[in-house]
ZABAPA-256101 format. One record per atom (N, C-alpha, C): x, y, z; residue in three letters. Coordinates in steps of 0.02 Angstrom, whole numbers, plus 50000, padded with zeros to 5 digits. Last residue first. Layout:
XYZAla/...
# end
This chain:
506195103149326Unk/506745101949392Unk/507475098749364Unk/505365098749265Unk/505475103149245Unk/506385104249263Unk/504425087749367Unk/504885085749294Unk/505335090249262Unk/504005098649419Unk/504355093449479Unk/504745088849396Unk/503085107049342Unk/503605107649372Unk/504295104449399Unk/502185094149296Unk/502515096849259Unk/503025101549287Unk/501585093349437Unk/502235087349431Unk/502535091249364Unk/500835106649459Unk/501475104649482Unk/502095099749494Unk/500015108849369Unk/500565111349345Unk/501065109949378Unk/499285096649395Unk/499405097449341Unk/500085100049318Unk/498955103949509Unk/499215097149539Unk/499555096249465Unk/499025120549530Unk/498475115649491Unk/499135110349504Unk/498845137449545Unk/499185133349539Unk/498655125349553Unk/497985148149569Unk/497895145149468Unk/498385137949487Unk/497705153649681Unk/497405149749672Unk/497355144549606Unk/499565159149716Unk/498965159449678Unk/498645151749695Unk/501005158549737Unk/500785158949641Unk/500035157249679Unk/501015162649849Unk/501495168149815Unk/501115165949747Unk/500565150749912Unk/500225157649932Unk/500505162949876Unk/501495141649880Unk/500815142449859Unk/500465149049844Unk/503055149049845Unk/502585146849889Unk/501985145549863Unk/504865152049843Unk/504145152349778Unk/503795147749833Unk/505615155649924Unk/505425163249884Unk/504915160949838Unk/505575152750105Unk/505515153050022Unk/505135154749992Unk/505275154850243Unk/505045162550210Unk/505465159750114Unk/505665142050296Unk/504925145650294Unk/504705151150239Unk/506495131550189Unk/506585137050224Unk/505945139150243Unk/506235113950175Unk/506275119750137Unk/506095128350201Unk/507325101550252Unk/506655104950249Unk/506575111550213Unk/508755098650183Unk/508235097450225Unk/507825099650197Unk/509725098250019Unk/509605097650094Unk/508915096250108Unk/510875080750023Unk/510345087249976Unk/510015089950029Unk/512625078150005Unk/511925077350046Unk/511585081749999Unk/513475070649859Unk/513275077249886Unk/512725073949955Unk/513095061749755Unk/513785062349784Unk/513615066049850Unk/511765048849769Unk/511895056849765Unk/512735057549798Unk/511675035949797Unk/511815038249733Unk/512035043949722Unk/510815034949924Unk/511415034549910Unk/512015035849857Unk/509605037349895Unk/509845043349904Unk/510675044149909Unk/509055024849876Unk/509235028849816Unk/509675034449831Unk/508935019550002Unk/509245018749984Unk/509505023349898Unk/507485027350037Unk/508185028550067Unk/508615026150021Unk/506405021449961Unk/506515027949956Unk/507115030850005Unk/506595005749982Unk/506365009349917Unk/506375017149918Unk/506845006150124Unk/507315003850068Unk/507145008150008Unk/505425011450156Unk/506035013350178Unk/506685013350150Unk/504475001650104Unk/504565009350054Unk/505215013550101Unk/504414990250172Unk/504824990050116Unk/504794996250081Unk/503414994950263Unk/504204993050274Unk/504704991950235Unk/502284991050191Unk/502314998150196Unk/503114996750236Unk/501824976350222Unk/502364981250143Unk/502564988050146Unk/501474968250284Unk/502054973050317Unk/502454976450256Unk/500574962650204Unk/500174964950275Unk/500934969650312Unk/501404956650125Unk/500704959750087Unk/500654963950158Unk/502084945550121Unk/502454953850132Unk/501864955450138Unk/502184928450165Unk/502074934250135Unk/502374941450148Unk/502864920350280Unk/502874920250194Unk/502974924850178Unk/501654922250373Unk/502384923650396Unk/502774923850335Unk/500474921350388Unk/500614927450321Unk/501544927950336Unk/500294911050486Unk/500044908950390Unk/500314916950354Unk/500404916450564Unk/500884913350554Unk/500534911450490Unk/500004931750617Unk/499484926850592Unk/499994920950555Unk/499504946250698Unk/500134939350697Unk/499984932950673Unk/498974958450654Unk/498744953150617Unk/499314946450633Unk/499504969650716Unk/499004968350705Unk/498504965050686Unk/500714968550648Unk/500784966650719Unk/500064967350748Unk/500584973750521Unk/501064966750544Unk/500684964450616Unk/500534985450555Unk/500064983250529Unk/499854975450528Unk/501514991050626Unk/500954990750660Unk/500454987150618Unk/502234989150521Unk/502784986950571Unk/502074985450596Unk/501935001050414Unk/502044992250405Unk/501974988550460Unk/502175010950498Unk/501595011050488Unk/501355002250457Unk/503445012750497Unk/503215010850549Unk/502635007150532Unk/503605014950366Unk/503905007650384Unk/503735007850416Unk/503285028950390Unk/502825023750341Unk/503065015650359Unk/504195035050449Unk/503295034350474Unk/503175027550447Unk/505365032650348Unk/505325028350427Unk/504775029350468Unk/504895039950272Unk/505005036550232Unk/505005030050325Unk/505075053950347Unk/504375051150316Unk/504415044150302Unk/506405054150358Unk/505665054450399Unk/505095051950384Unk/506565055350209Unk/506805048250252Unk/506595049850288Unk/506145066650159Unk/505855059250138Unk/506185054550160Unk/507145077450176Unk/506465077450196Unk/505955068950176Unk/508795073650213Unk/508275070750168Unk/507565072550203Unk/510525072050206Unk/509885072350271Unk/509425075450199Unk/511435056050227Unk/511005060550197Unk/510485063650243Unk/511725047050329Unk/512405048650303Unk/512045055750233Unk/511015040150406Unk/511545042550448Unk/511775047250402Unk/510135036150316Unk/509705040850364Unk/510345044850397Unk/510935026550253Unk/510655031050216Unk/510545038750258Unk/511175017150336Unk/511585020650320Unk/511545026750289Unk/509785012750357Unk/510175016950417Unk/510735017650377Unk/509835006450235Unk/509385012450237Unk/509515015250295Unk/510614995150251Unk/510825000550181Unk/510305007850191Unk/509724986950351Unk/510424991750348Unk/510674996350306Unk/508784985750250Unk/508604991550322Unk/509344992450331Unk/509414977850183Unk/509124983950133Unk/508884987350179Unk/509664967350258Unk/510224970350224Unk/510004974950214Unk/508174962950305Unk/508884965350371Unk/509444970450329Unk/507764958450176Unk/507754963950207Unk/507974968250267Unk/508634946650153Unk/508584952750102Unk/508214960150150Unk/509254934450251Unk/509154941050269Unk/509144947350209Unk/508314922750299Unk/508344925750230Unk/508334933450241Unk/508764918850412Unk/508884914650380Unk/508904916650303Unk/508224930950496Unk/508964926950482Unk/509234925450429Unk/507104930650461Unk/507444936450431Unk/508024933950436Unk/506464919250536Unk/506424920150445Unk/506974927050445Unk/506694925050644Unk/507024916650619Unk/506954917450553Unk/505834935250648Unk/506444935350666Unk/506854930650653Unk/504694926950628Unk/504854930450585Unk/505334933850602Unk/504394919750777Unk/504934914750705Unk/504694919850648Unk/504454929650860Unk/505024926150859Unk/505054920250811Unk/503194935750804Unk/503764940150787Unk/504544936650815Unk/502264925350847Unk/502314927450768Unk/503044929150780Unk/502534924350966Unk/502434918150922Unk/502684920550866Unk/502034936751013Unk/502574932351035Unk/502934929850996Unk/500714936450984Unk/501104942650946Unk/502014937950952Unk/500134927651043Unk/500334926550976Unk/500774932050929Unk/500074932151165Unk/500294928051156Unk/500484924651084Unk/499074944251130Unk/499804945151141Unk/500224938651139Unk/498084936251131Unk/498324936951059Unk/498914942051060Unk/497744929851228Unk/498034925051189Unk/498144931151148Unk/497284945351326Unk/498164939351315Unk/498244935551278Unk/496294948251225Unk/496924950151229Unk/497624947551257Unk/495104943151237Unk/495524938951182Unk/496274943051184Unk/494074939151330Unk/494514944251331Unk/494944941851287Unk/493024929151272Unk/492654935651334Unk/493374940951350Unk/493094924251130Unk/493324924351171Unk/493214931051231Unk/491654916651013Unk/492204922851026Unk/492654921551109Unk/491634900850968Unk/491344905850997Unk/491954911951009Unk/492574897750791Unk/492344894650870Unk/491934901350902Unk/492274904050689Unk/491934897350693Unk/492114894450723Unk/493034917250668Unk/492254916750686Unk/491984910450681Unk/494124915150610Unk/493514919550558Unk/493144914450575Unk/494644907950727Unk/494784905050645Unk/494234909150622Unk/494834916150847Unk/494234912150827Unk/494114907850748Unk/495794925050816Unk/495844917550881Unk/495084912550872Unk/495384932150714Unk/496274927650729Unk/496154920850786Unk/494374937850757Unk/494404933950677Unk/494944928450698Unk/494624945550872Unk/494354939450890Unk/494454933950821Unk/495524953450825Unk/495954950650864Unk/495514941750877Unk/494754961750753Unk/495134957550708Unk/495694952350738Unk/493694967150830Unk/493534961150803Unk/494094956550740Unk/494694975650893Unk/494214969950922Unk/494184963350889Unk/494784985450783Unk/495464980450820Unk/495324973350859Unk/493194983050693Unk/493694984350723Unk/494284981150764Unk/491974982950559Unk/492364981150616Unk/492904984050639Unk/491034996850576Unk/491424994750546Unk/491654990250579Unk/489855006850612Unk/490075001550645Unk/490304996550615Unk/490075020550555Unk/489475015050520Unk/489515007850555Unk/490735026450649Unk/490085030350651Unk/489775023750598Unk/492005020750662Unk/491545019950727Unk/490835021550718Unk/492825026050551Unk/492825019750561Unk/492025017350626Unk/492675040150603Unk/492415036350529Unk/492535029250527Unk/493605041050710Unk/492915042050706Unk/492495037950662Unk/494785038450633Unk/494665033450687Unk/493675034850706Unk/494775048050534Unk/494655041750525Unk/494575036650569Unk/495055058050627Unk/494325057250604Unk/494275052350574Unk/496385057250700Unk/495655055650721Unk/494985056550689Unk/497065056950571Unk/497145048950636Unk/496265050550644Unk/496875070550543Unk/496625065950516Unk/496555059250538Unk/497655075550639Unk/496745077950657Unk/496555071650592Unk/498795071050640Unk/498595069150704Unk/497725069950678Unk/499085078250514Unk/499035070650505Unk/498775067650563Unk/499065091950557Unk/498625089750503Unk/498725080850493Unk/500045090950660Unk/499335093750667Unk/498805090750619Unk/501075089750573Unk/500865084250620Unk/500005084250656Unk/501395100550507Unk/501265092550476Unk/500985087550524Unk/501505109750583Unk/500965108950542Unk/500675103750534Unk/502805103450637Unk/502145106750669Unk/501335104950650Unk/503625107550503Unk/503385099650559Unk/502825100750600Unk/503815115250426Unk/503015115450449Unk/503085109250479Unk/505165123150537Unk/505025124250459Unk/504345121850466Unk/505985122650625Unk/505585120950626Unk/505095118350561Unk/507915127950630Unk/507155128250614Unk/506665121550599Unk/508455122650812Unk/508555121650738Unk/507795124350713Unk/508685120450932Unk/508805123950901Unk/508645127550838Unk/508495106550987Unk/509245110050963Unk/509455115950933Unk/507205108151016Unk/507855106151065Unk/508385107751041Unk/506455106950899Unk/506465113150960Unk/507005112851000Unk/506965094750835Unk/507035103450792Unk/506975107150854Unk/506245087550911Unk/507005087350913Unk/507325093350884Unk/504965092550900Unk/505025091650967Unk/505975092150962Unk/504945087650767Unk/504605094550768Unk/504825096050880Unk/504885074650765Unk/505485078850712Unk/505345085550760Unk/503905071250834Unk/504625071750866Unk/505025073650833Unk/502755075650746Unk/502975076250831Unk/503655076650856Unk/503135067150631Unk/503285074350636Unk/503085076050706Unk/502785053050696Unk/503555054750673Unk/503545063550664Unk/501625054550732Unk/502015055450805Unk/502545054350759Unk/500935059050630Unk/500765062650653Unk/501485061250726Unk/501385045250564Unk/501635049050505Unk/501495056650577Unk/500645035150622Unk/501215035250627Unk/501655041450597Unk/499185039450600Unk/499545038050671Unk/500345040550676Unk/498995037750448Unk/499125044750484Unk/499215044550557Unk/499355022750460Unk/499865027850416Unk/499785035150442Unk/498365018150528Unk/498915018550563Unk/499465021850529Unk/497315023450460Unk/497185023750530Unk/498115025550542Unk/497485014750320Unk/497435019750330Unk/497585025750410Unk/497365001750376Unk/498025005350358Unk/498215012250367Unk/495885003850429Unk/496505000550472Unk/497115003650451Unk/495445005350277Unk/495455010150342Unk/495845008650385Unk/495525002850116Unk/495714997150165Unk/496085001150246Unk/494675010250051Unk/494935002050046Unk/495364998550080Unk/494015019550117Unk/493645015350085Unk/493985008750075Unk/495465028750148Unk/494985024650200Unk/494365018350191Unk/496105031950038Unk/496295025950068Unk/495695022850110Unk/495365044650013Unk/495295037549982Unk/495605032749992Unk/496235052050126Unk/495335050950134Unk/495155043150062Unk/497575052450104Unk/497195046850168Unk/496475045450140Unk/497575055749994Unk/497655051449999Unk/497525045950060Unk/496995070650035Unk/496665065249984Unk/496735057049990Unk/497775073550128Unk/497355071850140Unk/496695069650129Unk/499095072950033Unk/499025067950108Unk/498295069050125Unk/498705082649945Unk/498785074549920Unk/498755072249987Unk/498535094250037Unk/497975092650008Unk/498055086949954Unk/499905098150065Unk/499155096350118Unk/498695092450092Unk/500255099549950Unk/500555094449998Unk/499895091550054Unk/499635109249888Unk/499875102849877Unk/499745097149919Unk/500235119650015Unk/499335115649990Unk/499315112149959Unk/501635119650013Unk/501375116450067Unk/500375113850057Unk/502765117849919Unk/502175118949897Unk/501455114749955Unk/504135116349964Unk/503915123449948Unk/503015124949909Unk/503995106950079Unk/504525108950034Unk/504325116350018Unk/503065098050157Unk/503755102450204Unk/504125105650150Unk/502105096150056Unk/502175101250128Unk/502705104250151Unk/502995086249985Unk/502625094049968Unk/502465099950007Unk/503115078150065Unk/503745081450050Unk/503685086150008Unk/501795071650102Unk/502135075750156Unk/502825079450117Unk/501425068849968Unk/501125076349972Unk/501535079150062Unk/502325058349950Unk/502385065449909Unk/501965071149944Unk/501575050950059Unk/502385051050054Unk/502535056150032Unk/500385050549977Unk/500415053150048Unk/500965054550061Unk/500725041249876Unk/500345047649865Unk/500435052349935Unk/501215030249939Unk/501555033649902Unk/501575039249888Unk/499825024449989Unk/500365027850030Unk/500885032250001Unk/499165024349863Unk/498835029649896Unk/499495030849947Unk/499895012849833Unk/500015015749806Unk/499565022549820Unk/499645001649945Unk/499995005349935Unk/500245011349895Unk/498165000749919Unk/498275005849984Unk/499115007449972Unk/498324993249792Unk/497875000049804Unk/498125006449861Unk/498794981149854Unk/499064987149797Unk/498944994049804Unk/497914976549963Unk/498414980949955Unk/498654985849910Unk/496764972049896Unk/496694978549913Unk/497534982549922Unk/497064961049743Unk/497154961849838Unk/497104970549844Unk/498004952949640Unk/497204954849648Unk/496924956049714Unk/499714959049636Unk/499134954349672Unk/498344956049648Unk/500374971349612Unk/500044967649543Unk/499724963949565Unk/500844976349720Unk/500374981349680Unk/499934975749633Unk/501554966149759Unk/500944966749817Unk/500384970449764Unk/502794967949671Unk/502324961049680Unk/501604963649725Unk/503224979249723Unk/503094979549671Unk/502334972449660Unk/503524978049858Unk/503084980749844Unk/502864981749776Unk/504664969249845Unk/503984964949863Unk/503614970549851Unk/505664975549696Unk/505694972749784Unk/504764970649789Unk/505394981749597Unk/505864972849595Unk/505644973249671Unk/504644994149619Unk/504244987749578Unk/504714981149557Unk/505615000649688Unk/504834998349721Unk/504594993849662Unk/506655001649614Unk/506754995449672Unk/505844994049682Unk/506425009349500Unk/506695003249476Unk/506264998549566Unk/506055023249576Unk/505605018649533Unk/505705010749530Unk/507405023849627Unk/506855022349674Unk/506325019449643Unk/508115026149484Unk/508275020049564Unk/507715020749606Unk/507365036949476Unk/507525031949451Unk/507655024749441Unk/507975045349584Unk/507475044149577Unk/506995038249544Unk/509455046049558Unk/508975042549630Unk/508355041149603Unk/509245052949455Unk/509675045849461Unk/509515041349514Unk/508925065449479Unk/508775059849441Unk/508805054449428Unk/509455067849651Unk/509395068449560Unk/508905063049550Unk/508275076049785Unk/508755069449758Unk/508965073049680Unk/507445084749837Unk/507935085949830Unk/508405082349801Unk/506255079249846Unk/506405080849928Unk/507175083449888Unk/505635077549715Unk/505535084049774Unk/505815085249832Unk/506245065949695Unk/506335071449647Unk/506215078249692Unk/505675056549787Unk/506245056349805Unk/506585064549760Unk/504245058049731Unk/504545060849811Unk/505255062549813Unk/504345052549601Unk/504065061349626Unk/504275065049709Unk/504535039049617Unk/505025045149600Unk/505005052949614Unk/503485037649688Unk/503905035049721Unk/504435040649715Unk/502285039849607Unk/502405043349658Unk/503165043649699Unk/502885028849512Unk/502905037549491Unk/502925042249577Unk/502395018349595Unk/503035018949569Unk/503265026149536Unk/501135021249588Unk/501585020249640Unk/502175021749636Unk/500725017449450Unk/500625023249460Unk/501005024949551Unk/501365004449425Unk/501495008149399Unk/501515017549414Unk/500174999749502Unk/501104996549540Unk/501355003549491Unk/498865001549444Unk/499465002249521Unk/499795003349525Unk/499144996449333Unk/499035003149353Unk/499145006649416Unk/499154982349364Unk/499814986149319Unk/499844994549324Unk/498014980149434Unk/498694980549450Unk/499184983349445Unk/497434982049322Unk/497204984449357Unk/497754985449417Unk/497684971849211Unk/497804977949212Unk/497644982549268Unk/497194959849275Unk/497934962249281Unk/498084969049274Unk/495794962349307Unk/496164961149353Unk/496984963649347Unk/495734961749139Unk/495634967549197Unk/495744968749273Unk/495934950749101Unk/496334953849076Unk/496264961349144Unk/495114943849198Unk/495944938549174Unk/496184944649183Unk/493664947049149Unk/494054946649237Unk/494634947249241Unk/493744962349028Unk/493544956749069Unk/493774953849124Unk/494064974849007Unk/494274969548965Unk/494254964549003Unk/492884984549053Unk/492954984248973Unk/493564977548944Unk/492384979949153Unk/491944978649119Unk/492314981349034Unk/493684977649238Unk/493314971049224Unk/492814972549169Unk/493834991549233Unk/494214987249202Unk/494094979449170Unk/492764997549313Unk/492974998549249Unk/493354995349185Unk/492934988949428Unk/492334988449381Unk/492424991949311Unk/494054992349532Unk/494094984749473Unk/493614985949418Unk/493875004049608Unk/494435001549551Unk/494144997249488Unk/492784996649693Unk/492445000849638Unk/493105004249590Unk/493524985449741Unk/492894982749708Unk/492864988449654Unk/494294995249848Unk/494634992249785Unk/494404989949736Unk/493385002649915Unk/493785005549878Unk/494195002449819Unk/492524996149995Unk/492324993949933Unk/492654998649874Unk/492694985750133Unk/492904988050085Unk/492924990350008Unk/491584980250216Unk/491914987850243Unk/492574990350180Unk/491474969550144Unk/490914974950145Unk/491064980750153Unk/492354963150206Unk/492484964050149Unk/492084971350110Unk/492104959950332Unk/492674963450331Unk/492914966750266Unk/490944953150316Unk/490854960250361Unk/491414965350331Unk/491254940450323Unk/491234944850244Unk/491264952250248Unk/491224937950447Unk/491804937550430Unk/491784940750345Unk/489724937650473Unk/490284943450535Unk/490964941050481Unk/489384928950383Unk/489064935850380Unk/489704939650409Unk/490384915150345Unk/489784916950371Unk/489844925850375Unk/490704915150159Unk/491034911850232Unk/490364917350257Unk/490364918950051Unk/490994910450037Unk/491044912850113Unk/489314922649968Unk/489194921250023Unk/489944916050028Unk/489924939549876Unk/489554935549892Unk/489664929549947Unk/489624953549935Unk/490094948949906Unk/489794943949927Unk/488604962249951Unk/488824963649902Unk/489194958349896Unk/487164959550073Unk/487724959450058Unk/488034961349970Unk/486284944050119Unk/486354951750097Unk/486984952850079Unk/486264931550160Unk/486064930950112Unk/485874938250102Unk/486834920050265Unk/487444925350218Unk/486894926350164Unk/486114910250341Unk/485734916350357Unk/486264922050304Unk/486234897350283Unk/486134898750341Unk/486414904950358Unk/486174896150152Unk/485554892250192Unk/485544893850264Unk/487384903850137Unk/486534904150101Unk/486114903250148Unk/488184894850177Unk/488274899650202Unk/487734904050182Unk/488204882050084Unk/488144881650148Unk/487734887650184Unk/488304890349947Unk/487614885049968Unk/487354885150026Unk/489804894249969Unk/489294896249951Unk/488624895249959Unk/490214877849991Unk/490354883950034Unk/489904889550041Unk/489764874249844Unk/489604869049934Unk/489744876049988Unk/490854881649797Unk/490074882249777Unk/489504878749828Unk/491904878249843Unk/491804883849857Unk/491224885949842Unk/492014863149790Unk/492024865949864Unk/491894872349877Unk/491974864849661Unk/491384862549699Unk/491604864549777Unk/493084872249628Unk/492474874149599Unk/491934870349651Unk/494054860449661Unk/494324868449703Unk/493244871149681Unk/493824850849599Unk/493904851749661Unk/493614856449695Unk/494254855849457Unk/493634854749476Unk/493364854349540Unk/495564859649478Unk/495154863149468Unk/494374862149497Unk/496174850949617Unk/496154851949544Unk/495854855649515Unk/497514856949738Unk/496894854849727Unk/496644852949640Unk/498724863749764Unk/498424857349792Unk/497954853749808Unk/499644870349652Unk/498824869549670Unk/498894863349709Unk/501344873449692Unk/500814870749642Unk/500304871049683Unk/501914888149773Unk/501894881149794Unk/501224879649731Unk/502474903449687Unk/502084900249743Unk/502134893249722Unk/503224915849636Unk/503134910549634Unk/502744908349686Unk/503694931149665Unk/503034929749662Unk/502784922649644Unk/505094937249694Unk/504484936849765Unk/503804933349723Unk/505104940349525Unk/505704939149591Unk/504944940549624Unk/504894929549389Unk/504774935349416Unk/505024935149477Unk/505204916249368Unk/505954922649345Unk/505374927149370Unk/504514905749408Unk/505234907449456Unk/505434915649441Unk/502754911149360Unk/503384908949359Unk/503954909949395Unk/501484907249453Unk/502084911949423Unk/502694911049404Unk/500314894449414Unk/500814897849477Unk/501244901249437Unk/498714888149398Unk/499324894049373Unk/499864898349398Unk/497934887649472Unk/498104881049426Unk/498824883849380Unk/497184895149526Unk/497744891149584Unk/497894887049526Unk/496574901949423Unk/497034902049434Unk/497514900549492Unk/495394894049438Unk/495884893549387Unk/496384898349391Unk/495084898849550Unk/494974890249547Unk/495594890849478Unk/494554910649534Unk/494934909449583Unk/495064901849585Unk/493764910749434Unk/494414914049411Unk/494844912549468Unk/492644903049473Unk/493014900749412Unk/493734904349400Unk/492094909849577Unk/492314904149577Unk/492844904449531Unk/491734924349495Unk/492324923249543Unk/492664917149597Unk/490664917949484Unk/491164921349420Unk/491794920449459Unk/489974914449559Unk/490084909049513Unk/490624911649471Unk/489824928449614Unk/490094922549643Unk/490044918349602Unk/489014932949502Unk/489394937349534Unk/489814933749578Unk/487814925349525Unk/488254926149459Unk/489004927749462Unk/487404929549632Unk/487544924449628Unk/488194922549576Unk/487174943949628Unk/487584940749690Unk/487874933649643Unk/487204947249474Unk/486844946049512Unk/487334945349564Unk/488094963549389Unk/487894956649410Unk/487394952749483Unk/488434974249414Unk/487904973049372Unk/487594967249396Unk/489644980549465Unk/489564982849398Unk/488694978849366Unk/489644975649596Unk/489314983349575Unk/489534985149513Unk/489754962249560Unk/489094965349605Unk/488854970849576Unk/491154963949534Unk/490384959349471Unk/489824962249508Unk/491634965649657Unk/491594971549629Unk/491054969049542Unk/491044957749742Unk/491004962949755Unk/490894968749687Unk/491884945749673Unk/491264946449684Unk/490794952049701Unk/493494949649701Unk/493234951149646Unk/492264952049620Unk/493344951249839Unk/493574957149810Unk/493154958849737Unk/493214936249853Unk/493024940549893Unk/493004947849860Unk/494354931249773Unk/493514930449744Unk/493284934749805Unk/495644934949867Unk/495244940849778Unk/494824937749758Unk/495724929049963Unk/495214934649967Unk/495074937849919Unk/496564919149938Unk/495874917149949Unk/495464922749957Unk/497324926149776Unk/497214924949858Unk/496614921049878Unk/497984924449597Unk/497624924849656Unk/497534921849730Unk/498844923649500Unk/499004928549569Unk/498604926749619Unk/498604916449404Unk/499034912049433Unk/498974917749512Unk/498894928749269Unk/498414925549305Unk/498824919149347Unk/499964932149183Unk/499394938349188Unk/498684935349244Unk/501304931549173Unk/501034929349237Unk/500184932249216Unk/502234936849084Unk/502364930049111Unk/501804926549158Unk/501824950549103Unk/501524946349055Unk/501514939949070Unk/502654955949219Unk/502124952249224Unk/501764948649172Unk/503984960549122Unk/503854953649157Unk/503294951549192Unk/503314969849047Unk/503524964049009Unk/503594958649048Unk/503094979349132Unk/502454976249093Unk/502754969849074Unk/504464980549171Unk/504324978549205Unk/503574973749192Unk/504874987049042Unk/505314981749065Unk/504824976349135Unk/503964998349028Unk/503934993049013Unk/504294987049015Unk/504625005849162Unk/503875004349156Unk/503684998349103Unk/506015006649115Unk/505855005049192Unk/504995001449188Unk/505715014949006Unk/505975008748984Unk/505785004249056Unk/504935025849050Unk/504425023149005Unk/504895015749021Unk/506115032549137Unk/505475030649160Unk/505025025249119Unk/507075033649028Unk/507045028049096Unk/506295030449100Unk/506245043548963Unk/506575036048922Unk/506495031748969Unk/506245054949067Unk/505625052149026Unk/505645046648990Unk/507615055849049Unk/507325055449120Unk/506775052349093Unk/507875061848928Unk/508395054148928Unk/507855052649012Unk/507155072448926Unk/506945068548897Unk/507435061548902Unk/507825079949024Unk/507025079249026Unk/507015074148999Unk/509145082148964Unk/509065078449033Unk/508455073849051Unk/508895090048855Unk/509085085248857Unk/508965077248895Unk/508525100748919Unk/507785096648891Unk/508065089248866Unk/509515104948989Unk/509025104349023Unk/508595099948994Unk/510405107748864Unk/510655104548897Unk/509885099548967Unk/509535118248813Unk/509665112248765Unk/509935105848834Unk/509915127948929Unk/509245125448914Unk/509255119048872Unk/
# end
């Protein structure tokens, strides 16, 4: 036992030192992050804490203007960017001209405010999972500071899930650890701290990651019931992802659950798992259709129509296979040339070959689930970025740790194990069960 609480508490050190090592290097940065879509995000969310539309966009001028004036520094890893190529003042009147424009001609409902015409804010409207994040934060330590922190809560709280998986599917400590460390140095760390919906959605994926290795382990309502939390509040901020994480996550336990029949082998709740992530695909695909959200449609026409300011196209599907083309043979030229993540997918088929792991299934849904998201958006302006194929980087981030382990750990947890939901009761509580999963 001494020996056990030992463990607990040198485990609880890394974690906190991992967590502030990392606070410490966004400090370097607490502004400089922003996208052309976090005044989008951020206007939204001044909206629904109070503010006028207008106000509410003048605000989110100023923070998005000042901080293209503020690029990240080199020493954070993935998050430097190219100087402003504009000046402040510049940047402020053009987007207030923009604003004006888009007023006068007919952008005048809505929660975010008017920086481009109606059908293209549409897209923002349909999101207001990340807006209603921000308002707490923005209203107790303002745009700068609450934006960041808001991030920091992210990336941070991701990064727990991260460990919690790799801890439940059987790993040590040590993996786990290592899995914390990589998701917040590798690009998914950077994506959490952006002022961008992503963060958000990634760190709900994380959530989903644990509750499938809850399912298949020994605490299958758990389990059920984070994946289908985590889908269901994913869907507000950013549904598309959402869509294709329980897509992909329902035809990877399909074929776990199809290859288990063929050889033999137990089954254990692949089945289950798949049932319950297939029925969720389809009600979010529903729920996407019942408030007439945009859709695949309209994100194929956004792409070929520069967000809607040429006329739409009467079949936009071959040009935008034609761009799928485009895209994925010079981001194949980029992986060449900068091969960090070719290496860290190789280190993760080594992984898959050489451990067998309830969270590397999973862990290769979810990269799918990147892969389609990517390919949903071939947009040679995000060829740079990670943000839109991050869910591919939790493969590395939760395979490669497993390497650490001398030992394989095993599979799927037995059907008839001896501690179950059903066995402790309605008292068991999400509460008591990471205090368990730390216990471990």
């Amino acid at each position: 036992m001494p020996n056990t609480r030992r463990t607990q508490h040198l485990v609880l050190i890394g974690m906190l030192l991992i967590a502030v090592a990392f606070t410490g290097l966004q400090l370097t940065a607490v502004t400089g992050r922003a996208s052309p879509d976090t005044k989008n995000y951020l206007s939204y969310a001044l909206s629904l804490s109070g503010e006028s539309r207008e106000e509410a966009g003048r605000r989110a001028i100023a923070y998005s203007c000042d901080s293209g004036q503020r690029a990240p520094l080199s020493t954070i890893p993935w998050t430097s960017r190219k100087a402003a190529g504009e000046t402040e003042g510049a940047c402020v009147r053009r987007l207030t001209d923009s604003v004006a424009h888009w007023s006068r001609n007919g952008n005048t409902s809505g929660m975010t405010a008017p920086f481009a015409n109606h059908r293209f804010m549409a897209i923002f409207e349909a999101r207001p999972g990340y807006p209603l994040l921000l308002v707490p934060f923005l209203t107790l330590f303002g745009v700068v500071w609450g934006l960041w922190l808001a991030g920091l809560a992210v990336a941070l709280a991701g990064s727990v899930c991260v460990l919690l998986a790799l801890r439940c599917s059987g790993a040590s400590w040590r993996a786990g650890l290592a899995g914390q460390a990589l998701y917040l140095a590798l690009p998914t760390g950077t994506v959490a701290m952006n002022p961008l919906s992503d963060g958000l959605t990634l760190a709900l994926g994380t959530a989903v990651v644990l509750g499938c290795v809850l399912l298949l382990r020994d605490r299958p309502r758990l389990g059920a019931a984070l994946v289908a939390g985590g889908l269901a509040l994913m869907f507000p901020v950013r549904y598309s992802q959402a869509l294709l994480l329980a897509a992909a996550l329902a035809a990877g336990f399909t074929l776990w659950w199809g290859w288990c029949r063929l050889r033999g082998q137990p089954v254990a709740r692949t089945g289950a798992a798949a049932v319950l992530c297939g029925g969720l695909a389809a009600s979010i695909y529903a729920g996407v259709h019942l408030p007439s959200w945009p859709t695949g449609q309209d994100s194929a026409q956004d792409l070929l129509t520069h967000h809607y300011r040429r006329p739409d196209l009467p079949n936009p599907w071959p040009e935008f296979f034609a761009q799928e083309w485009v895209f994925w043979t010079a981001w194949l030229g980029r992986q060449a040339t900068y091969p960090v993540l070719p290496a860290l997918l190789a280190l993760s088929a080594w992984a898959l070959l050489r451990r067998r792991s309830v969270v590397l299934p999973v862990a290769l849904a979810a990269g799918a689930a990147g892969l389609l998201n990517q390919a949903g958006h071939p947009n040679l302006a995000q060829l740079l970025g990670y943000r839109l194929i991050v869910f591919v980087w939790l493969l590395p981030v939760l395979a490669i740790p497993l390497l650490l382990d001398r030992q394989p750990r095993p599979g799927p947890a037995r059907p008839d194990a001896s501690v179950t939901d059903a066995d402790q009761g309605p008292r068991q509580t999400l509460a008591k069960a990471v205090f368990s999963m730390v216990r471990r």
